[in-house]
N, C-alpha and C positions, 0 to 999 in steps of 0.2 A: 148617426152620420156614417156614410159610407165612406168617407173620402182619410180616414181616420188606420195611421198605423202603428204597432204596435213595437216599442225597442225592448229585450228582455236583457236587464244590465244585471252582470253576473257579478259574484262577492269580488272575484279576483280583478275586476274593471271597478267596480265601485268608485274607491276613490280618483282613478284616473276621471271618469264619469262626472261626477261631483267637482270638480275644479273648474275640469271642460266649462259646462255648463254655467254655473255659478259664476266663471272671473272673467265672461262675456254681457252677464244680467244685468241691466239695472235695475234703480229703484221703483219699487212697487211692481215689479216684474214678479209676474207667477212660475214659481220656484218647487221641483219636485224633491227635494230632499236640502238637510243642512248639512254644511260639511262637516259637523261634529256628530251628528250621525251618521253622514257613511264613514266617517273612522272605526265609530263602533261597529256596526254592519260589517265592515270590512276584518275587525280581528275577532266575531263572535268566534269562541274557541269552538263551537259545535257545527259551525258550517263548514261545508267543503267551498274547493277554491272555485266549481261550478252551479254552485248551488244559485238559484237567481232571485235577488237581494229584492230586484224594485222592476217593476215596470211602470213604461211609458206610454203616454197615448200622444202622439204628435200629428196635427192636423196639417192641411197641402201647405201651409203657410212655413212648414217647419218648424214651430211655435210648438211649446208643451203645452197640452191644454189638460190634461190628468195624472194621478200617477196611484200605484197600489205597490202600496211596500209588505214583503215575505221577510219574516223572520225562522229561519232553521235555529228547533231546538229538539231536545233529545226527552223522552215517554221511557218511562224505567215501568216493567212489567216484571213484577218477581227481582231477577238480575239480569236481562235483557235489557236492552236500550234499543228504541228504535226511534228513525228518525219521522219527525212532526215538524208542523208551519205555524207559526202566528199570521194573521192579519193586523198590521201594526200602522199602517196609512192609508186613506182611500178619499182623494181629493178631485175635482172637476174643476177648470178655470169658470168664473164667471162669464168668460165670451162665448161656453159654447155649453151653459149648464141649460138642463133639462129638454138635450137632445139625444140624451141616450149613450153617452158618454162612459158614465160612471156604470150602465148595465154592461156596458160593451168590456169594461174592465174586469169587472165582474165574470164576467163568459171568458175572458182572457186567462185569467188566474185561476178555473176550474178548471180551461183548458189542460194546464198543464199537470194534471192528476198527481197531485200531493192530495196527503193530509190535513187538513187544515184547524185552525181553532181560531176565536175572535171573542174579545172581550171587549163591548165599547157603548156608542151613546143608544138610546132608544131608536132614534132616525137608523143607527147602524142595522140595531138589531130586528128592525119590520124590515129593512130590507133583506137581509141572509133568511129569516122565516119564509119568504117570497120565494126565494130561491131555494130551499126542500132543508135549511140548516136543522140540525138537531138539538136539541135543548134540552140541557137539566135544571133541575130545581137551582135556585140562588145561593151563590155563596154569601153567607151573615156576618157580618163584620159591625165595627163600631167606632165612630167619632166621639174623640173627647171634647166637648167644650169649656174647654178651660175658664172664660168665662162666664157659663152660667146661664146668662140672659135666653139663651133658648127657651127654657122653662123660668127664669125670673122676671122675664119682661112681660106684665100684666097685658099689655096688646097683643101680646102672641098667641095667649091665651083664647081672646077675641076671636083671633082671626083662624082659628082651630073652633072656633065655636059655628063660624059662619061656614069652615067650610063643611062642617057635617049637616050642618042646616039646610045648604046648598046640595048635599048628596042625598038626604031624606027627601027632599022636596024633588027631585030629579031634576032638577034645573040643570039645564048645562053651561054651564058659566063655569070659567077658572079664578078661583079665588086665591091669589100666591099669599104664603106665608107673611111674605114681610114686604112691607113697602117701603116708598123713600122714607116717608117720616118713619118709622118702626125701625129701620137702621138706625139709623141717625139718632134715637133713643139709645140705641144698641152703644152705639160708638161714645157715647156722652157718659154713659154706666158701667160698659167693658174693662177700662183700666183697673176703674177701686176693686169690683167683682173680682177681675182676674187674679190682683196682687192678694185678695183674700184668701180667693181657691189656693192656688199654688202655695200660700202660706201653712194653709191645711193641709196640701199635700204633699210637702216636701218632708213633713215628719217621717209618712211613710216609707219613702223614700229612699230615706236615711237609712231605717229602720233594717229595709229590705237590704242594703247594699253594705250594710256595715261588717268590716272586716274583708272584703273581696277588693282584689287589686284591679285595679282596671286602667286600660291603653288603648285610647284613642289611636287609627292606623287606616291609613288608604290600602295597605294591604294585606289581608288573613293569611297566617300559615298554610302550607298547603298542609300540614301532616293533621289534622283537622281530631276532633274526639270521637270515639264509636259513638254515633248519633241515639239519640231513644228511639223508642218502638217509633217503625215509621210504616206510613203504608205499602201495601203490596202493589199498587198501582198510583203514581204518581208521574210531577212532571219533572225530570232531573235538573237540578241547579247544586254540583257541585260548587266546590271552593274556587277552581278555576271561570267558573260562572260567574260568582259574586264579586271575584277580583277584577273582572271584565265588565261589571257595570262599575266597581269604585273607578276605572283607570278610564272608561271611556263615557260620561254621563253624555249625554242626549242635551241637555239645557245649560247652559251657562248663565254668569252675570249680566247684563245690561252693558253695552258698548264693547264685550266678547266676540261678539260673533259677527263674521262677513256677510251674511243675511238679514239681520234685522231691519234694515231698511225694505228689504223685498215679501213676495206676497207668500208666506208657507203658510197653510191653512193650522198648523197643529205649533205648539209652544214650543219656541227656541230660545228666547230669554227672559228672565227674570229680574227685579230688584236686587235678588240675592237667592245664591243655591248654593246646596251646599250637601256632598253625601260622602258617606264616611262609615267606618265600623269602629267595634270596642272590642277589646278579646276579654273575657275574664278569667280570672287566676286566685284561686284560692288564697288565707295567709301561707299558705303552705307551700305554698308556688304550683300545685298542680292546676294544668289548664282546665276550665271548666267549661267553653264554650265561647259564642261570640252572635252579637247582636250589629246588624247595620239600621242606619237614618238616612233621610234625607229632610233637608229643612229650608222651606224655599219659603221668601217674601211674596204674595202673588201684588199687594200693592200695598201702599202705605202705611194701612192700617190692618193690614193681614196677614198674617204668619201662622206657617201650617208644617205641621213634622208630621213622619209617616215612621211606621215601624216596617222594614223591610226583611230582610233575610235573618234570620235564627236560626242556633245549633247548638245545642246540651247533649252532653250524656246523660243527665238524670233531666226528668221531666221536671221534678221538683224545683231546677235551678231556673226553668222559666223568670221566676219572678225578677232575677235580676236585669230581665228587658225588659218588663213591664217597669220599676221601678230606674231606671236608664230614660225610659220614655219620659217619664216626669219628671227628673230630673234635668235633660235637656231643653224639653219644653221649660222647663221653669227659667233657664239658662238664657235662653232666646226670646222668652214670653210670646210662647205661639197662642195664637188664640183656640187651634182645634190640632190634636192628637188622633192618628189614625193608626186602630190597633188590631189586631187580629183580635175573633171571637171568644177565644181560649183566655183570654191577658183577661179578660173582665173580671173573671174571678178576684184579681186580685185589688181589684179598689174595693177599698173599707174605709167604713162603712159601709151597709145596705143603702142610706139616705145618700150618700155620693151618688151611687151607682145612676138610682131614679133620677137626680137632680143633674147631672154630668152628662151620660152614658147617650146616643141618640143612634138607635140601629140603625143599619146598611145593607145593601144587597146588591151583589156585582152577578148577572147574566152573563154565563159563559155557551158558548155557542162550538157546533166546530158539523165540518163538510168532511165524510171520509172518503177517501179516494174509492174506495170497493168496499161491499159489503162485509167482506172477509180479513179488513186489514187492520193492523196493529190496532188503529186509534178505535174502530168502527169495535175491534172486541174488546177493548179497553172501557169505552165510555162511560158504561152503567158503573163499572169499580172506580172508575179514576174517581180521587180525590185530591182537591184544588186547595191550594192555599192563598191568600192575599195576595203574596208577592208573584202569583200567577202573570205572566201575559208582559205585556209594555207599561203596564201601570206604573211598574217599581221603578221606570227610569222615568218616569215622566210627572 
């Protein structure tokens, strides 16, 4: 579309922006941002006051018709820090999708020569390939199935059976893991399964955490512990980081937010959310580190915890977030835990691991401004963690 122009709404207008916008909208009205994220947006502690937050695409009608959201975060090389971009939103209204729209944003946001990086869905990721992105191997990570039924539901089995059948035979047909009836099995068996597991696994648990003082806290100390060996290229998320996702989350409750009636393409509420950290502390009182959650309802019968940010001085003390995780999960009876690849070690038995454990792989992507620049000599070393990217707020 030619007739299509471009607003670049800087951190320091953000929230002016977001009100503007939003406390004119009605319902089902397509909406470029929520106002609990340009709050966040607006105090990331790593962006400057011109740093540009979001753009817009507005057609002659004056009407938002897309929008591509920048997140400024900070690339630690050695003891350098240089500044990097997320790609954190990239939406097209349905009045004007597959006119070219979402390419024209696209060329928008390369326009303006940053750094960039993007973690997101398949659809995301064929299109930044399209456009010359770079790509490393998968980061591995792991969902817990608290209960079970992935590997105990005899149909699941089944339908792992058709689809290699379906793949030898080269048929191209998509055969999905689970159907309506194979949930609905799922959901009929998940309760007993779960209170089983979790019964099994809170000995653990126990086991792991016994004697450590532990405090629940929306906000981490700043004076923080000498961290373990960490990599020489990484993405930086100090303490003033993590206290900027506890104080600003992205998602709220159900009947929180001045949007939920309008059209955001990406999740602004939930049944229930909820993120938070733990500090731990020795019997002795010395700090030992600190682990964050988030634990959000997605529906009635789904409950899902994430392990987010980590910090020890000794590698060893790990396990007191892995056992934290279980614990909380146990708390909320989430049906699936999501843990960094490193935590596996600590489920024991062997037979948990197999029966529980179900691998993951998040595709990280990133566009460097010049061949010569921070990110571009960074890429091959960098080393990503889970809590990489917008994932951790969302």
């Amino acid at each position: 579309m030619s007739n299509i122009r471009f607003d670049h709404i800087k951190v320091k207008n953000l929230h002016e922006y977001a009100e503007r916008v939003l406390g004119s909208a009605q319902p089902g009205q397509f909406i470029p941002i929520t106002m609990q994220r340009a709050l966040a947006h607006a105090n990331n502690p790593y962006a400057a006051k011109d740093d540009i937050a979001l753009l817009v695409a507005i057609d002659a009608d004056e009407e938002v018709v897309g929008f591509f959201g920048i997140l400024p975060l900070l690339l630690r090389r050695g003891e350098e820090l240089f500044k990097v971009h997320w790609f954190t939103t990239w939406s097209v209204s349905g009045k004007v999708r597959g006119q070219g729209v979402g390419a024209q944003l696209m060329a928008e946001a390369l326009s303006l020569k940053l750094d960039y990086l993007i973690v997101g869905s398949i659809h995301a990721r064929r299109v930044c390939q399209k456009y010359g992105f770079w790509e490393r191997a998968p980061l591995h990570y792991y969902w817990l199935d608290a209960t079970g039924m992935g590997h105990l539901n005899p149909l699941v089995w089944l339908r792992r059976g058709m689809r290699k059948m379906v793949h030898l035979l080269r048929i191209k047909r998509e055969v999905p893991l689970k159907t309506n009836f194979i949930k609905r099995v799922d959901n009929w068996f998940a309760p007993w399964t779960k209170k089983i597991i979790y019964q099994i696994l809170s000995g653990a648990a126990d086991s792991l955490l016994a004697g450590a003082r532990l405090e629940e806290v929306t906000r981490l100390r700043e004076a923080s512990t000498t961290p373990e060996p960490r990599p020489n290229v990484e993405l930086h998320r100090g303490a003033d980081a993590v206290n900027w996702m506890l104080h600003h989350p992205w998602i709220v409750d159900e009947g929180q937010s001045v949007t939920e009636q309008m059209k955001y393409y990406f999740t602004d509420t939930r049944p229930m959310y909820r993120i938070f950290g733990v500090e731990i502390t020795s019997p002795e009182g010395e700090y030992l580190g600190f682990v964050t959650f988030s634990i959000s309802r997605k529906s009635v019968d789904s409950v899902f915890l994430k392990m987010l940010d980590y910090q020890f001085a000794r590698r060893e003390d790990r396990r007191y977030a892995f056992a934290l995780a279980l614990r909380y999960g146990r708390q909320h009876q989430a049906d699936t835990i999501e843990i960094p690849q490193e935590m596996a070690q600590y489920l024991r038995p062997r037979w948990l691991r197999k029966l529980l454990l179900h691998s993951k792989a998040r595709i990280y992507q990133c566009m460097p401004k010049a061949d010569d620049s921070p990110l571009a000599q960074a890429w091959e070393d960098l080393v990503f963690k889970l809590v990489d990217g917008d994932m951790a707020f969302s």
